[in-house]
MDAnalysis code that builds the backbone (N, CA, C; Angstrom):
import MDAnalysis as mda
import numpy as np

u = mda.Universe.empty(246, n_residues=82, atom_resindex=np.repeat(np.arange(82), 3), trajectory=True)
u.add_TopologyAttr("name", ["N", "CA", "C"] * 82)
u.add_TopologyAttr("resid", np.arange(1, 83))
u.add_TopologyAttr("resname", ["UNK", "UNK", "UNK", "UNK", "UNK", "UNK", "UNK", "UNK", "UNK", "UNK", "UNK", "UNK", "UNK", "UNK", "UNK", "UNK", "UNK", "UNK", "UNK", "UNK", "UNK", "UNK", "UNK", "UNK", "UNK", "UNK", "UNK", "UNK", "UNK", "UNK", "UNK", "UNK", "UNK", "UNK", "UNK", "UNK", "UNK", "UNK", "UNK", "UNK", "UNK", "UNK", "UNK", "UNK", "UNK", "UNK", "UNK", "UNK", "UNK", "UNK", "UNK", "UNK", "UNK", "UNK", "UNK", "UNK", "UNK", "UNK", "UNK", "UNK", "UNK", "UNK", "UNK", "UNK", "UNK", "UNK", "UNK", "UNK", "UNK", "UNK", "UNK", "UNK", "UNK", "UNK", "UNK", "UNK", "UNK", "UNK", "UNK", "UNK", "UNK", "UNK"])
u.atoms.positions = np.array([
    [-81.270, 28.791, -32.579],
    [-81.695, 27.563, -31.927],
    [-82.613, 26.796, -32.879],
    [-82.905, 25.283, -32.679],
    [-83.303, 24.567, -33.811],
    [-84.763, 24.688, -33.167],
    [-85.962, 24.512, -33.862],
    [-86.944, 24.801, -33.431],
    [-87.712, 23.424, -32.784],
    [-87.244, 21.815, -32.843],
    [-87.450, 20.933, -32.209],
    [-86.995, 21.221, -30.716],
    [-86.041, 21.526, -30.009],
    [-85.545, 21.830, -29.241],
    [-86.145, 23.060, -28.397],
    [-86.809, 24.144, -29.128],
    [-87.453, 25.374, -28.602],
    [-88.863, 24.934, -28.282],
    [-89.776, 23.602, -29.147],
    [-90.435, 23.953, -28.823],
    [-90.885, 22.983, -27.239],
    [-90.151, 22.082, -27.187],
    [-90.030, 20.873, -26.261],
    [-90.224, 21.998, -24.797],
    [-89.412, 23.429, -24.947],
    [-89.602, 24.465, -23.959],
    [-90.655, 25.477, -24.184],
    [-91.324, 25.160, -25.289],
    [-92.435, 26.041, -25.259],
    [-92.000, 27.461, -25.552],
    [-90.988, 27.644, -26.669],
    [-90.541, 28.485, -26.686],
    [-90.892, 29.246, -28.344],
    [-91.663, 28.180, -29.010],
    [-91.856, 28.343, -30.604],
    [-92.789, 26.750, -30.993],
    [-93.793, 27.692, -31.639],
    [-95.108, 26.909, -31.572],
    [-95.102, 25.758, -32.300],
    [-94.229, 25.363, -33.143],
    [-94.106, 24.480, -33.835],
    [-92.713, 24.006, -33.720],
    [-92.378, 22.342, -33.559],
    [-90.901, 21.872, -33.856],
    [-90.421, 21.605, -35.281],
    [-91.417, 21.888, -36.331],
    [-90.631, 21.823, -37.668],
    [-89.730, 22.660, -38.148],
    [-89.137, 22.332, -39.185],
    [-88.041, 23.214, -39.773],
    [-88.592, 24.004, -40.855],
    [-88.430, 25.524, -40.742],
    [-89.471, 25.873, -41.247],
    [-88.967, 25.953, -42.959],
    [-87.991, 25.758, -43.716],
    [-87.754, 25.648, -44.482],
    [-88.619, 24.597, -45.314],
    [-88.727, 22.975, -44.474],
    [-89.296, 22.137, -45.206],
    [-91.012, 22.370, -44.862],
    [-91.160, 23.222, -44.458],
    [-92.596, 23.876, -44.016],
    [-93.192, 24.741, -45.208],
    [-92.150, 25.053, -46.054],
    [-92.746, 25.976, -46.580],
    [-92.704, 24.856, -48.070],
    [-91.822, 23.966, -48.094],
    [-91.886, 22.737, -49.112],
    [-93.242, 21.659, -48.939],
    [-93.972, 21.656, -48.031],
    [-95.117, 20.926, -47.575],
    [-94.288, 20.105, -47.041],
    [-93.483, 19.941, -46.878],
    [-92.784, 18.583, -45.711],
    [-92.772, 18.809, -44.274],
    [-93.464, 18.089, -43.270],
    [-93.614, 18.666, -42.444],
    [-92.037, 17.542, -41.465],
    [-90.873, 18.127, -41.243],
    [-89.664, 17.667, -41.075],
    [-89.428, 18.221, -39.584],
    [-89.582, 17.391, -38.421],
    [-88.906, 18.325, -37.231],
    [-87.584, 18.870, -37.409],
    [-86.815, 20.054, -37.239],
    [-86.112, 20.966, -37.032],
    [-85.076, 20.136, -36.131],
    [-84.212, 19.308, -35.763],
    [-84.058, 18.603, -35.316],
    [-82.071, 18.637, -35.791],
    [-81.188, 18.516, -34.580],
    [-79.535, 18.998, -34.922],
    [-79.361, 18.097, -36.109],
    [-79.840, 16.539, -36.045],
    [-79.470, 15.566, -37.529],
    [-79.757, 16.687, -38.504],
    [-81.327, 16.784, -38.392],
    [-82.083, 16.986, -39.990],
    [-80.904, 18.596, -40.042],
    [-80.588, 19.436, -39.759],
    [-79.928, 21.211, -39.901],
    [-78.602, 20.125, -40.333],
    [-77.741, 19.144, -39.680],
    [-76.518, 19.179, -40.368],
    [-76.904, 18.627, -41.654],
    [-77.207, 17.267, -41.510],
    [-77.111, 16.452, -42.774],
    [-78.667, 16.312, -43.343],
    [-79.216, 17.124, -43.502],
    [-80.562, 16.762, -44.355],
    [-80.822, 17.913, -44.522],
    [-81.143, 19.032, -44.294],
    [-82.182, 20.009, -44.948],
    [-81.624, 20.161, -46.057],
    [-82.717, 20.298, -46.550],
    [-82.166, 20.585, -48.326],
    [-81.836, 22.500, -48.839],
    [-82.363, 22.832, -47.709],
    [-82.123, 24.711, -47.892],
    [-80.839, 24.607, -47.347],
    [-79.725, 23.655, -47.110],
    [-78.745, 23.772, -46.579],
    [-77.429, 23.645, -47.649],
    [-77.947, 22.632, -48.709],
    [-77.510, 21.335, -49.432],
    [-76.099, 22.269, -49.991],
    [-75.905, 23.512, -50.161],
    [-74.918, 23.989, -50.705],
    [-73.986, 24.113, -49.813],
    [-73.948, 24.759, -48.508],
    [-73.357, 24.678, -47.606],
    [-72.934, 22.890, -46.664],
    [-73.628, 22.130, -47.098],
    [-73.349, 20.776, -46.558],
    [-72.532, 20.757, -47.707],
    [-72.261, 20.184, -48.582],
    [-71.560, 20.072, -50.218],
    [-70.063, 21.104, -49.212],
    [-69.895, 21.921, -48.955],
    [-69.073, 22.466, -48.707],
    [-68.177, 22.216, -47.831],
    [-69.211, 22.003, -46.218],
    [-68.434, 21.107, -45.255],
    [-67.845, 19.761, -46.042],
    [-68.849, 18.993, -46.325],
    [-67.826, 17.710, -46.665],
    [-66.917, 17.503, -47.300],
    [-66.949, 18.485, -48.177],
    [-65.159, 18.542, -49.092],
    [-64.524, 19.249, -48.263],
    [-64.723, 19.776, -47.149],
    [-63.219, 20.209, -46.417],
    [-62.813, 18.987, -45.086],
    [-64.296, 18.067, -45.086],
    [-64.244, 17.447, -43.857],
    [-64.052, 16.169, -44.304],
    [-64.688, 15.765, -45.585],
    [-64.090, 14.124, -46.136],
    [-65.677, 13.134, -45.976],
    [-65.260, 11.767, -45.211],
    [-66.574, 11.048, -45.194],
    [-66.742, 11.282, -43.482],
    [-66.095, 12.022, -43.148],
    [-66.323, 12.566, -41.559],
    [-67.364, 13.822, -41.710],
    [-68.038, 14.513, -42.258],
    [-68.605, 15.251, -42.304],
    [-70.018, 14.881, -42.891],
    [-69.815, 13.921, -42.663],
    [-71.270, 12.828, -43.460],
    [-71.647, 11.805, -41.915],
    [-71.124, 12.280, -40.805],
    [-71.320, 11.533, -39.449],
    [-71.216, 12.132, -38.301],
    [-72.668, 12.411, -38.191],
    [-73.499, 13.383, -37.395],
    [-72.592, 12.576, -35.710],
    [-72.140, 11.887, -35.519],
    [-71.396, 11.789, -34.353],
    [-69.661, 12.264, -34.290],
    [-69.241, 12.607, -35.406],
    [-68.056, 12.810, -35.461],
    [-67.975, 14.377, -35.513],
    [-69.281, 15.106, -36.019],
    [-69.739, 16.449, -36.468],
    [-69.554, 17.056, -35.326],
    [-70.069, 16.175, -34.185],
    [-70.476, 16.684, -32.718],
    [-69.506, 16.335, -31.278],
    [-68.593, 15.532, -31.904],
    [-67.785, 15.273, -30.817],
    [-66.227, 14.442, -31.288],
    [-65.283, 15.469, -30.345],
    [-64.131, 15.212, -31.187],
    [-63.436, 14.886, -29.605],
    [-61.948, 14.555, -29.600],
    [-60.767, 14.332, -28.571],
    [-60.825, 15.499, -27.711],
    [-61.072, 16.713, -28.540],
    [-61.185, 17.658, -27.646],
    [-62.239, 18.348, -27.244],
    [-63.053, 17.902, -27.672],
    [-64.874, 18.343, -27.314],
    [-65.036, 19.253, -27.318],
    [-64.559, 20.023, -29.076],
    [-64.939, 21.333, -29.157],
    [-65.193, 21.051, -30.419],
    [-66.131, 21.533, -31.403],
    [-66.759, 21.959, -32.603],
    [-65.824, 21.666, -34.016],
    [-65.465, 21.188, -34.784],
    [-64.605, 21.405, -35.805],
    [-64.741, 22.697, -36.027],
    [-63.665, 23.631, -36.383],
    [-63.900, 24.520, -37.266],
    [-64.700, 24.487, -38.202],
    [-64.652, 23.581, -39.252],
    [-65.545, 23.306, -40.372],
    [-67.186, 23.698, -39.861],
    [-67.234, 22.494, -39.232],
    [-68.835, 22.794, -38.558],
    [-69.472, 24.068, -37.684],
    [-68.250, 24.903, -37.273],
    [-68.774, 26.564, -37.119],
    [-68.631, 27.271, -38.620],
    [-68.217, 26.949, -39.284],
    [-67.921, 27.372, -40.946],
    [-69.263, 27.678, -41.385],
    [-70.297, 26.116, -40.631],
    [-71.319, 25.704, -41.588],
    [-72.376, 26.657, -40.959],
    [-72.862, 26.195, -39.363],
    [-73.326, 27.396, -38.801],
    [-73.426, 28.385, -38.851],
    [-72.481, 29.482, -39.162],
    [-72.146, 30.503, -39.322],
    [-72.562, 30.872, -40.676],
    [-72.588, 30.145, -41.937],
    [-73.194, 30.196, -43.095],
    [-74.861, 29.831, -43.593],
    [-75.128, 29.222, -42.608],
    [-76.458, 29.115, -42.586],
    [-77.472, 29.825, -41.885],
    [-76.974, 30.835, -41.320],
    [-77.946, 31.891, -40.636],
    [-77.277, 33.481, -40.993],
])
């Protein structure tokens, strides 16, 4: 779970991402910033978008398709980042 989201429930004391936490950037954790911005990601983003094109560069297309289920790609990415 992204930690903007956990902490809105009081579930984790801070909503930053703790990656850019440990860069001094203090970046909420936030579904945009995990697809298309963290930079502890940047190899695995580089990856989605060459299988996904300039659709994988659009955090609304990332998240919702005809059939309102996940690209493969984007469980690819998930799944590689944890």
């Amino acid at each position: 779970a992204l930690n903007y989201h956990l902490h809105r429930i009081a579930k984790t004391n801070s909503p930053n991402c703790p990656h850019c936490d440990i860069m001094g950037q203090q970046t909420k954790e936030t579904v945009k910033h995990y697809l298309l911005e963290c930079p502890a990601y940047r190899k695995e983003r580089f990856n989605l978008r060459r299988k996904m094109g300039w659709e994988g560069s659009s955090l609304q297309h990332l998240l919702s398709n005809e059939k309102s289920i996940p690209e493969p790609e984007v469980l690819q990415f998930i799944g590689s980042t944890k």
